[in-house]
matplotlib code that plots the C-alpha trace (Angstrom):
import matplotlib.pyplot as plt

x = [0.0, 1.1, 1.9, 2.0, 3.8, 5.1, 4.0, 5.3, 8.4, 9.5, 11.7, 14.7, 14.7, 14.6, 17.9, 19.7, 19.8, 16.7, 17.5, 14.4, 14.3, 14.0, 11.2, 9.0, 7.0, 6.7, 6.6, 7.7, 6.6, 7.5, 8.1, 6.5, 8.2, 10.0, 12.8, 15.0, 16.2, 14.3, 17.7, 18.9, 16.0, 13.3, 9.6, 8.3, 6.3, 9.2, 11.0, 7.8, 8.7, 11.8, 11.1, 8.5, 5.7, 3.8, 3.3, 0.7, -0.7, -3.6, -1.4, 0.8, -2.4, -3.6, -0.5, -0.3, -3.6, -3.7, -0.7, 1.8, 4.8, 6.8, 9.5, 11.8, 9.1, 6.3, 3.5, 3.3, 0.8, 1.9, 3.1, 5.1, 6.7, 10.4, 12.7, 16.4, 19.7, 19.9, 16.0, 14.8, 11.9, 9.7, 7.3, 5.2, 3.6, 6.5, 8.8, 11.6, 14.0, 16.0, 18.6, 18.6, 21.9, 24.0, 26.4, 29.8, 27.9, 25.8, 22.7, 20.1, 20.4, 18.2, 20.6, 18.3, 19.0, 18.3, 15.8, 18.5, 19.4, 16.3, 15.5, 18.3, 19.0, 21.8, 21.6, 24.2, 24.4, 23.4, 23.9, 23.4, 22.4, 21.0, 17.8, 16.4, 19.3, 18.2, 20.6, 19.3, 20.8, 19.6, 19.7, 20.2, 16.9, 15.1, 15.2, 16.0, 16.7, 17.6, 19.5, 22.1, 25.9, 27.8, 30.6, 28.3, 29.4, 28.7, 29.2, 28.7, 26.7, 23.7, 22.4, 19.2, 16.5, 13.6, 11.1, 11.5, 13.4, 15.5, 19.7, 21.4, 24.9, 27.1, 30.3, 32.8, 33.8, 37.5, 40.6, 40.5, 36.6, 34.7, 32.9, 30.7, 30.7, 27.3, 27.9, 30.1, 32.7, 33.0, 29.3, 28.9, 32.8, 33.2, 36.5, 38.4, 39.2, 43.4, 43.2, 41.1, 42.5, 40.7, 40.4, 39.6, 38.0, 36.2, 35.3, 37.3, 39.1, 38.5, 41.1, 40.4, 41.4, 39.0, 39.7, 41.7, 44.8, 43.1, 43.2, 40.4, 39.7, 36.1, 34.6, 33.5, 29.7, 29.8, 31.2, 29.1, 30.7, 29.2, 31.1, 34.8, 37.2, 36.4, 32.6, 30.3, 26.9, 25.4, 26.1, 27.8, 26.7, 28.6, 32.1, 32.1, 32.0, 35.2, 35.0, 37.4, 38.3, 37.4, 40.5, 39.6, 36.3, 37.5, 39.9, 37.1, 35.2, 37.4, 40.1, 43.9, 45.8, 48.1, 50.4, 51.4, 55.5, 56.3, 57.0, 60.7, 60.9, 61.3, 64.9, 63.8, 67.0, 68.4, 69.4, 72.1, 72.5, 73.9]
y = [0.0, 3.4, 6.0, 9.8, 12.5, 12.5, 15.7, 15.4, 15.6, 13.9, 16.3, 14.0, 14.3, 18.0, 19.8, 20.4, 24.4, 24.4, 24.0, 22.1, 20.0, 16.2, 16.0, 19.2, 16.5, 13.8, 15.9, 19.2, 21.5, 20.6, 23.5, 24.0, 24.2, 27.7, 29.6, 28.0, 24.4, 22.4, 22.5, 25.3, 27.0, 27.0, 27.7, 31.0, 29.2, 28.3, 31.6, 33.1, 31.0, 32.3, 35.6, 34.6, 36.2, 33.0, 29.9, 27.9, 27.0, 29.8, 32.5, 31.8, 31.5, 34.6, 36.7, 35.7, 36.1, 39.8, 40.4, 41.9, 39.7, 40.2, 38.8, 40.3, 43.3, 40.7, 39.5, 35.8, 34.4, 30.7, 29.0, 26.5, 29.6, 28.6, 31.6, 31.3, 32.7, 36.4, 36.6, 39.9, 39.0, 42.1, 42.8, 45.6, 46.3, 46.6, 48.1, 45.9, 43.8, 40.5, 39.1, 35.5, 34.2, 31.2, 31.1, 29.5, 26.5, 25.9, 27.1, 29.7, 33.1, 35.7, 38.8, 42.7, 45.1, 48.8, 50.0, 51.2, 47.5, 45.8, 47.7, 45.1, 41.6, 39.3, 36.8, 34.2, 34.0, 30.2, 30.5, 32.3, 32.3, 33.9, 32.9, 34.5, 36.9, 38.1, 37.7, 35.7, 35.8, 33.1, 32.9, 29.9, 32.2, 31.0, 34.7, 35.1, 38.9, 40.2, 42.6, 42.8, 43.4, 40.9, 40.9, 39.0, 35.7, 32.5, 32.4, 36.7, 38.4, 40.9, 43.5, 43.7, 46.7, 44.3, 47.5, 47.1, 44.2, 45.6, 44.7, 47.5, 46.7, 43.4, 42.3, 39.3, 35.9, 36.6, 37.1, 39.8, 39.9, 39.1, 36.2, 33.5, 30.0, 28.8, 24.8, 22.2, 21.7, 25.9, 27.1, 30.3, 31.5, 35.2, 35.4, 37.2, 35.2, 34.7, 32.5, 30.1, 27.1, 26.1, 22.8, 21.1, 18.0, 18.4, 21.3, 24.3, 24.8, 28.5, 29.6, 32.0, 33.8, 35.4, 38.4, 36.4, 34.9, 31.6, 29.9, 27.4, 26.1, 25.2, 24.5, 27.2, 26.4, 27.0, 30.3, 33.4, 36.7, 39.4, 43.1, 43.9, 44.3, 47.8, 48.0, 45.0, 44.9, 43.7, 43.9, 40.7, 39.2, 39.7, 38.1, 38.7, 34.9, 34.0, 30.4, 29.7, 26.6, 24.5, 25.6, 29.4, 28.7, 27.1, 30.4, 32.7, 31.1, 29.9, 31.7, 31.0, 27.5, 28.8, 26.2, 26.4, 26.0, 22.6, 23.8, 23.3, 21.0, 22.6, 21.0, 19.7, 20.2, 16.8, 16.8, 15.6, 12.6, 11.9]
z = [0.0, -0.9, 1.6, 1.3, 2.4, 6.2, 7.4, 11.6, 12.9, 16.1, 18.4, 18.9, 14.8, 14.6, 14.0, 17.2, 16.0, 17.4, 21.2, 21.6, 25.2, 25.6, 27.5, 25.9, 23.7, 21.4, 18.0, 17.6, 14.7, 11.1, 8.8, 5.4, 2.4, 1.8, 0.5, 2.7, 3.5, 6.0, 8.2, 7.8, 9.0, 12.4, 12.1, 13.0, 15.7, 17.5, 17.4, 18.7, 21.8, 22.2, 22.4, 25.5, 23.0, 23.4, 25.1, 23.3, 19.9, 20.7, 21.5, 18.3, 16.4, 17.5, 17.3, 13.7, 12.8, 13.9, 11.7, 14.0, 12.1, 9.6, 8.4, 5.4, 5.3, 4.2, 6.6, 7.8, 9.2, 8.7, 12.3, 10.2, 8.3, 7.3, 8.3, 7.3, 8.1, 8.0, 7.3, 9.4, 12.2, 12.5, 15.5, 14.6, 18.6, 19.5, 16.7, 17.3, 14.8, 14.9, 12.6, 12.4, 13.0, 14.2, 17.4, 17.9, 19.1, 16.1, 17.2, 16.0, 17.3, 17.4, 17.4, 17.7, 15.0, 14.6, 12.5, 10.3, 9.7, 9.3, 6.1, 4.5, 4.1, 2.3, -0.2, -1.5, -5.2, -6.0, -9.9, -13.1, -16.4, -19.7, -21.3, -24.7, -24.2, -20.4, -17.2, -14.5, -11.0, -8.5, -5.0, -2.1, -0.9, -3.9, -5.1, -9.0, -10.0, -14.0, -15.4, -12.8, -13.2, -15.0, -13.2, -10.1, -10.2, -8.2, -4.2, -4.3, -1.9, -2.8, -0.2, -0.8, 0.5, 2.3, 1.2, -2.7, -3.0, -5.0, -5.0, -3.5, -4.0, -4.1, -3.3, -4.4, -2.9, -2.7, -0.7, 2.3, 2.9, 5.8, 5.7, 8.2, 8.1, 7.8, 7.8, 9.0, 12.2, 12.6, 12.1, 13.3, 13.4, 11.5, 10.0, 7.3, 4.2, 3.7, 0.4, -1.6, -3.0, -6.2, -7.4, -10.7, -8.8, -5.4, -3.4, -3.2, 0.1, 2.0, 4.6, 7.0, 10.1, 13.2, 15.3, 17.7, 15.4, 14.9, 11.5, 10.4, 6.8, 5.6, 2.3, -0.3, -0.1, 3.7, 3.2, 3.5, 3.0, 5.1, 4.3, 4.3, 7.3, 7.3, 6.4, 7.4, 6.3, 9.5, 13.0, 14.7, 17.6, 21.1, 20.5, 16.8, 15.9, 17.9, 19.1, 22.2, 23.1, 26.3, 28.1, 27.4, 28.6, 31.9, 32.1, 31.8, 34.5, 36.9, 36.3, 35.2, 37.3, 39.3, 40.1, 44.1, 44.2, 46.7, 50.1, 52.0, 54.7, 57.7, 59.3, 63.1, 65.1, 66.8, 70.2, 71.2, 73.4, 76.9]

ax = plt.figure().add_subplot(projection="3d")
ax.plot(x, y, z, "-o")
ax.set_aspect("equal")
plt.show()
């Protein structure tokens, strides 16, 4: 016998981005299809949670049916509304911005932007192409834009004004800029690219280098460029995508080991017989 689509999702399968708990449930809510990829993004439901704007379905429901949400200057009203990395989350009562991020430990972040800031998103250029003579631009948001510059190429970013939608400005995938991962073992870590090593067969390697001095090397999909070293095009979360290792973790909250130098045995004076 046939089966159709599975529509649930059990929270021990959910992506661990989510921070979801153990014991909150059985199933957890299962995103509808979007511009995004199932994980790489969380439902609006759950980020309505997060921000302690409601605790059950009928306060989400209601919330959303009112239309005090937005997200990338558009209305939404779906609970099971993808929202992406870098997508702007708009509350309207309140007048107040997030920026979809991740953290150093590979988990969604909800950083607050300025108003200022939410009027612009980025996009990663997936691919491109001319039909009947017309430029096409495509992005990993599912975005596809014409007549644009022809010297955009593959792996660019596109500021884009959330108002008009329209591409502001762009800027290259190359040596010097400042980029994010957005996948594999350093998820999260902002650094500034030092050199790209392309290769005829495989995946092209991306070395960078964070605020700190460390070096870490990632693939080129899982690269996001974000601005230069002197102008970035959003603001970073606290610790600018720095990830510190156990021992600078234990340092920070314990503080440095301070190694105690042995003591000297005291000489006990013998007395003399007779």
């Amino acid at each position: 016998m046939a089966r159709g689509p599975r529509k649930h999702l059990k929270r021990l399968a959910a992506p661990k981005s989510w921070m979801l708990s153990k014991t909150g449930g059985i199933f957890a809510t299962n995103p509808n299809c979007g511009p995004h990829r199932k994980r790489e993004s969380i439902p609006l439901a759950l980020l309505l949670k997060k921000l302690n704007l409601a605790a059950t379905r009928k306060e989400e429901d209601y919330i959303l049916s009112k239309k005090m949400i937005k997200v990338n200057g558009r209305v939404r009203s779906e609970r099971k509304y993808p929202v992406g990395l870098f997508d702007v989350l708009t509350i309207q009562p309140t007048n107040t911005s997030y920026r979809l991020l991740y953290n150093i430990t590979k988990r969604f972040y909800l950083h607050k932007i300025d108003e200022k800031e939410a009027n612009v998103r980025l996009c990663k250029v997936r691919s491109k192409k001319v039909v009947n003579g017309v430029p096409y631009v495509f992005t990993e948001d599912g975005m596809c834009y014409r007549f644009l510059s022809p010297n955009i190429d593959k792996k660019d970013t596109l500021k884009i004004d959330v108002n008009s939608n329209k591409v502001i400005d762009s800027i290259k995938f190359s040596s010097g800029k400042l980029a994010m991962v957005t996948r594999g073992n350093n998820m999260g870590c902002v650094g500034v690219i030092v050199k790209i090593e392309t290769h005829e067969i495989g995946t092209d390697l991306v070395y960078l280098k964070d605020k700190v001095g460390r070096n870490f090397a990632t693939r080129g999909s899982n690269v996001f460029v974000v601005g230069t070293t002197k102008d970035t095009w959003i603001s970073l979360p606290h610790g600018l995508g720095v990830k510190t290792s156990e021992y600078e973790k234990s340092v920070a909250q314990f503080g440095a080991i301070v190694e105690e130098k042995p003591k000297e045995e005291e000489k006990v004076p013998i007395a003399p017989v007779g």
